[in-house]
N, C-alpha and C positions, 0 to 999 in steps of 0.2 A: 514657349512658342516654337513649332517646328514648319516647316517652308510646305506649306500645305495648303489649298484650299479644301473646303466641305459644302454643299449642297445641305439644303434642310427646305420640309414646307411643313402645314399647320394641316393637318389633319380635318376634311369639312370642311376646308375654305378653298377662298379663290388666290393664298397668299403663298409666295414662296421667296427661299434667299439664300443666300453664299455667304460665307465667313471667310477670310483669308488671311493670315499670317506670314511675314516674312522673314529671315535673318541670313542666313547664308547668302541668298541670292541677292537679296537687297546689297548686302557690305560687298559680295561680287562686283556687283556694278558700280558702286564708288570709290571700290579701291582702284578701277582703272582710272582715274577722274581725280582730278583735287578743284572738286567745286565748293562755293561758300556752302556755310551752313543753310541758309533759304532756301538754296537747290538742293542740296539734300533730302532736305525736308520733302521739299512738292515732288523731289524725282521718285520718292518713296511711295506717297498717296498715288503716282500716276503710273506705277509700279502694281500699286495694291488693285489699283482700277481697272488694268488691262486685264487681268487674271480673272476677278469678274464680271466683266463685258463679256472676256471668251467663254468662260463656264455660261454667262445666259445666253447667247445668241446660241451656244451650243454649235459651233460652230468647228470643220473639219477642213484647217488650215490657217492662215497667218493674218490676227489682228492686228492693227497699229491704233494707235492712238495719238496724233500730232499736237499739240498749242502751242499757235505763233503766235506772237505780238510785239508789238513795238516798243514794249520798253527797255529796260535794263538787261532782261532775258526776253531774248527774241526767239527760242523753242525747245521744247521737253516733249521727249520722242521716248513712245515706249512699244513692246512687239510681245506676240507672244504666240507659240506653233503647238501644235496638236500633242507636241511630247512633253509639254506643260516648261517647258522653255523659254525662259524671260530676259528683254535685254533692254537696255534702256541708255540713254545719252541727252546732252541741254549743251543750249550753242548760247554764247553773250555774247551783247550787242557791241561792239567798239567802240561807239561811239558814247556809250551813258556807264555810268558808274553804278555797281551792283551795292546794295548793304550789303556788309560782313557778317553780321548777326541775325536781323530782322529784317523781314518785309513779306508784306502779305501777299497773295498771289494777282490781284490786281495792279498794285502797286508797284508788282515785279513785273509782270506783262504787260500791263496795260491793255488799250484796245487791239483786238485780231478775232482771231476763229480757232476752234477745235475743229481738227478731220481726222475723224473715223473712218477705216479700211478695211475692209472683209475680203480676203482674198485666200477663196475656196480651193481645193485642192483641182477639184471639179465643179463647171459652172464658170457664171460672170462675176467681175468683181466688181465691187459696191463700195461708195464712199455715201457720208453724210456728215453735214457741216452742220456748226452752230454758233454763232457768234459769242465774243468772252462778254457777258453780260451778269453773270451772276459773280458773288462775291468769293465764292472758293472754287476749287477745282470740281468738288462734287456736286455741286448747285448746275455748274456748266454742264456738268453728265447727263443730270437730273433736268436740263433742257432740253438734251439732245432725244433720251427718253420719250417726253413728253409729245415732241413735238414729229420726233423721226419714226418712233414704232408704236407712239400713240398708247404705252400701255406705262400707268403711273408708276415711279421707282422712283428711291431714294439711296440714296450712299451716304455713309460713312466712315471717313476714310483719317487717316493718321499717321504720320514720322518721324522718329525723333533723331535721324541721323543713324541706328543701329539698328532700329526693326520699324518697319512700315504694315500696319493690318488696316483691315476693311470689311468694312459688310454693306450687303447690300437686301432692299426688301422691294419682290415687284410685287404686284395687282395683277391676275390674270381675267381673262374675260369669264364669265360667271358661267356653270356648267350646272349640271344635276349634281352633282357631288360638295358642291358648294350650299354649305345651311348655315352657317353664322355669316351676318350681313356687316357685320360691324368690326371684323378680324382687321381688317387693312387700318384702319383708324387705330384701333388697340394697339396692334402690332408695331406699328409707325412709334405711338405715344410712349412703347418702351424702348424702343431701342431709341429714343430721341433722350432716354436718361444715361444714357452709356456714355461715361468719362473718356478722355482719351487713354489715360492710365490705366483702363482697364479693357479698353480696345487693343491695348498692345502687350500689356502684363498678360492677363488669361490665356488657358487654354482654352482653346477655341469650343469645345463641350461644354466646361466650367462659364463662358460666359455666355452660350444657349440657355445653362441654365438659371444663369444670372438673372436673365430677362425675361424667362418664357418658362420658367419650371410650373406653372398655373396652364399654360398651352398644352394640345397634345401634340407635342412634335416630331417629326422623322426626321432623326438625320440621317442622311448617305454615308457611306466610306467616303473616308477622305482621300484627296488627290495630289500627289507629290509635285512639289516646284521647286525649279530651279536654274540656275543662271547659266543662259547657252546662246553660240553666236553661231548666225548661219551664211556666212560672208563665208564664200571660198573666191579661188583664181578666177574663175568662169564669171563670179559676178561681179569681181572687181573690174575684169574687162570687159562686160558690158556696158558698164560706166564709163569707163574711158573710150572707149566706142564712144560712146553718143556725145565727148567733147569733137568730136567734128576731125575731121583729116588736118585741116588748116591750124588748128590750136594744138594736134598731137606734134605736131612737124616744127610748130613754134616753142615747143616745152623740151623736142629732142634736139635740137640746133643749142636749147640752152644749156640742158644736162646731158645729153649724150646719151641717158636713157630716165626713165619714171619707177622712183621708189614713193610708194603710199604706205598706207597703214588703214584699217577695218578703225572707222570710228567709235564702234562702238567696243570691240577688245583688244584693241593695239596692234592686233596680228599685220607683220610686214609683207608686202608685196612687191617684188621686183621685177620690172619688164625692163628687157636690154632692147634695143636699137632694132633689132630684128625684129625681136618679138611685138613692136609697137607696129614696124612696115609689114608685118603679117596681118596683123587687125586690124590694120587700115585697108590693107586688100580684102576683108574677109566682110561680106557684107552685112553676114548675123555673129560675128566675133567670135565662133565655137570655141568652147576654150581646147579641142585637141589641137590646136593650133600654136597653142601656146605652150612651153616646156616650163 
């Protein structure tokens, strides 16, 4: 398996789908991190997910993918930009105790929401929610789907801590080019046999043909991925910008200045005394302001 998604549709129909594979990028993101095994797990599937949400919306600029919830794990945040650059993070709850080993993704969350971000390079940006109702992460997708872009999809998705893959299969609206009526059921009926061992073992061809060698299908060139963070100075101090003059003024009386860190690749940031009374004067925080 190499850190790649592919595009593929059925030739004659109204069906089409993405395959995606991870391993560099995936162990990227949890080697910054020492979370249990459960979050490794789901932060892989919602890893695998973003990648193809971004390939269907087809979209030119930065998805997110949020689920909050109240339980054990209170959110698993994944991102991903036009240069096929993935990055992901999961916050727990202080107050409840996580499994070490196991727990299922309700179980870990409990009740909340997924929200969804589309934020265009060009254009408005677009959120869509959906509540945790369904029992995995891809069933939740597979609401938002349903219910936000109205057009039927299914996921699935898999983790085991070293490599996260996923496929996904949409329904498009029925066109002249569409003559087999019955492709989305079919299509659906085989990839609903695919093990996880071999969702994540296969190359991503080898398991197209796994499922679909009786299909006539198109695959695209594949698309390379891989683990990248887009926190620089300028956006750390917009952040700190928007904790307010009165909160900057109460954190520098304590420390004398504000050392952070990019949560989601460790990278440190340092504002000294100065540089904090310049962004408090600066009303859009430019970051030439800051050294």
């Amino acid at each position: 398996m190499t850190d790649q998604i592919q595009r593929f549709l059925f030739d004659e129909t109204n069906v089409r789908g993405e395959v995606v594979g991870l391993e560099q990028a995936y162990r990227d993101v949890l080697d910054k991190h020492a979370y249990p095994a459960p979050v490794n797990a789901l932060l892989g599937e919602l890893l695998a997910a973003v990648a193809l949400l971004t390939e269907t919306v087809k979209l030119d600029g930065t998805l997110s993918v949020e689920v909050r919830g109240d339980g054990a794990l209170s959110l698993l945040m994944a991102e991903s930009n036009p240069g096929g650059e993935l990055r992901a993070i999961a916050r727990l709850s202080e107050q409840q105790v996580l499994p070490s080993e196991t727990g299922d993704f309700r179980d870990l969350l409990g009740d909340g929401r997924i929200v969804i971000t589309l934020d265009p390079r060009g254009g408005n940006r677009y959120q869509g929610i959906v509540a945790l109702e369904a029992a995995s992460l891809a069933g939740c997708l597979e609401d938002y789907f349903s219910r936000s872009e109205q057009l039927p999809t299914r996921l699935w998705l898999s983790a085991d801590g070293q490599r996260a893959a996923g496929l996904l299969l949409q329904q498009l609206p029925d066109d002249a080019n569409s003559k087999d009526p019955d492709a989305w059921e079919r299509t659906v009926h085989l990839a609903s046999t695919l093990r996880d061992e071999e969702l994540l073992g296969l190359d991503q061809r080898e398991l197209l043909y796994r499922l679909y060698h009786e299909e006539t299908t198109r695959v695209f060139d594949p698309k390379a991925l891989r683990f990248g963070c887009t926190c620089s100075r300028e956006r750390i101090a917009q952040a700190l910008h928007g904790l307010g003059e009165d909160e900057l003024r109460s954190i520098l009386e304590e420390q004398k200045a504000i050392d952070t860190q990019c949560h989601f690749c460790h990278t440190p940031y340092h504002f000294s005394a100065a540089d904090i009374e310049a962004l408090i004067d600066s009303p859009d925080a430019p970051a030439p302001i800051l050294h």
